[in-house]
C-alpha positions as CSV (number, residue, x, y, z in Angstrom):
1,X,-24.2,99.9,-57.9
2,X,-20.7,100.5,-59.4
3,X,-19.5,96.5,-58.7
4,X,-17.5,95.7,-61.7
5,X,-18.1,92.0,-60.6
6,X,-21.9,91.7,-61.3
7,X,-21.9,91.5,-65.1
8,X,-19.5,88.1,-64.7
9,X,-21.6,86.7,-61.7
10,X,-24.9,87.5,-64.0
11,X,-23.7,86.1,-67.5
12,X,-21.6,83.3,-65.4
13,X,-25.2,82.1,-63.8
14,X,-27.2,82.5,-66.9
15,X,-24.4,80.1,-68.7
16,X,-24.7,77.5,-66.1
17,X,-28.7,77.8,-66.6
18,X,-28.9,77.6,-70.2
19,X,-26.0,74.8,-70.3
20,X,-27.9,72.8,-67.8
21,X,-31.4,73.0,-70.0
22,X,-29.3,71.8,-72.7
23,X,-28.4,69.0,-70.9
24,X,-32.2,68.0,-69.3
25,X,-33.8,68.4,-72.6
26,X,-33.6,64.5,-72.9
27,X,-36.0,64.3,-69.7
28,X,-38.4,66.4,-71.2
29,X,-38.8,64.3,-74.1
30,X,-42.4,62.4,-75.0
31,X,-43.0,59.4,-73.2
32,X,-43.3,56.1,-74.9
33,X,-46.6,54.2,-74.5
34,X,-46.1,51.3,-76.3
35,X,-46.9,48.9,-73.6
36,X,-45.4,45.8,-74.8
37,X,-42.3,47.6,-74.5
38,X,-42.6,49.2,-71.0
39,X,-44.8,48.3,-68.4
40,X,-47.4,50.8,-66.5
41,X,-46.0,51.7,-63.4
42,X,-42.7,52.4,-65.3
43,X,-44.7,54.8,-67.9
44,X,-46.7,56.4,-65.2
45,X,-43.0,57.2,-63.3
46,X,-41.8,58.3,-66.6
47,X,-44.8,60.4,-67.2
48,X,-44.6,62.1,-63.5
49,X,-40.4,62.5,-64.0
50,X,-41.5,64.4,-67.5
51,X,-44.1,66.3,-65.5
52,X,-41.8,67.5,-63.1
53,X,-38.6,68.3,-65.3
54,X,-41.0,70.1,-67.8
55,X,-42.2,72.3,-64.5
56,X,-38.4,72.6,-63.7
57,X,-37.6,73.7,-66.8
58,X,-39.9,77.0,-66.5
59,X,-38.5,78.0,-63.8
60,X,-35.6,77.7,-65.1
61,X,-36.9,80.0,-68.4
62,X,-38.6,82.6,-65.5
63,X,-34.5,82.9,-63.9
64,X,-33.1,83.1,-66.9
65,X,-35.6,86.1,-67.8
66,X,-34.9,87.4,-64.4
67,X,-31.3,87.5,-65.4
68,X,-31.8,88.8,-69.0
69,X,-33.9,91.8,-67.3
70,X,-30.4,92.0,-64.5
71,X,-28.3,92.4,-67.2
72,X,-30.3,95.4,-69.0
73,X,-30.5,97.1,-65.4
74,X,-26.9,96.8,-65.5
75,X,-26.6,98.1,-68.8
76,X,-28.9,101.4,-68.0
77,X,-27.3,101.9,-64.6
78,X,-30.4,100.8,-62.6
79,X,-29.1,97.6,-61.4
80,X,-28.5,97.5,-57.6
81,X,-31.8,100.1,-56.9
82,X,-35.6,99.2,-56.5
83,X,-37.7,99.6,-59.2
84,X,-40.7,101.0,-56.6
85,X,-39.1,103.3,-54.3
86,X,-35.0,104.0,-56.1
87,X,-33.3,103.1,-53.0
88,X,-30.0,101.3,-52.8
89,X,-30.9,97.3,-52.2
90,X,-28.5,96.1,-50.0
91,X,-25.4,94.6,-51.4
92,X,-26.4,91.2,-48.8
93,X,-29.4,90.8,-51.0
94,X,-28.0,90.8,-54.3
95,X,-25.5,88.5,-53.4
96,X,-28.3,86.1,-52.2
97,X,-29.8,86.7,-56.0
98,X,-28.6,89.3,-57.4
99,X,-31.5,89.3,-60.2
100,X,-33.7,91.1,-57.4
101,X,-35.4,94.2,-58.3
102,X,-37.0,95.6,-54.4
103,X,-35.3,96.7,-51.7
104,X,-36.4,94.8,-48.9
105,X,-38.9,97.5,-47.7
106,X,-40.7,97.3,-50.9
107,X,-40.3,93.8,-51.0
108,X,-42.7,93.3,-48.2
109,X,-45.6,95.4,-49.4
């Protein structure tokens, strides 16, 4: 893949990531269980809203991984072919995420 335009697209997604964990770390932060100051039903909501922007924020680690391991493929000349078979993936399918690694073929199996 000879696209000059990846390396901006790749580093432009991995800034939006790693400015948008920046700005969620306050909803990852302990919860307070002093119950004369909050109530139970409002800890347990603030324990499940913890729960789930902690499991968002892993996923947001694994894409910004994905993009991190993109961004060496572009740097060794692999980016744009599967890592199983070497084929070409399709240009459609990197534009749907370009951190993909398998052509659609592979993909499957």
């Amino acid at each position: 893949m000879t696209n000059p335009d990846w390396q901006s697209k790749l580093l432009a997604l991995k800034e939006d990531l790693q400015a948008t964990d920046s700005a969620a770390k306050n909803s990852r932060q302990a919860v307070e269980l002093d119950q004369s100051r909050v109530g139970r039903l409002s800890r347990m909501d603030a324990l499940q809203g913890q729960a789930m922007n902690n499991a968002i924020a892993v996923r947001r680690q694994q894409m910004l991984s994905r993009l991190d391991a993109a961004l060496e493929r572009l740097k060794t000349g692999e980016f744009g072919y599967c890592l199983e078979c070497g084929d070409e993936i399709s240009e459609k399918r990197l534009e749907l995420d370009p951190t993909v690694c398998f052509c659609t073929g592979c993909a499957r199996t």
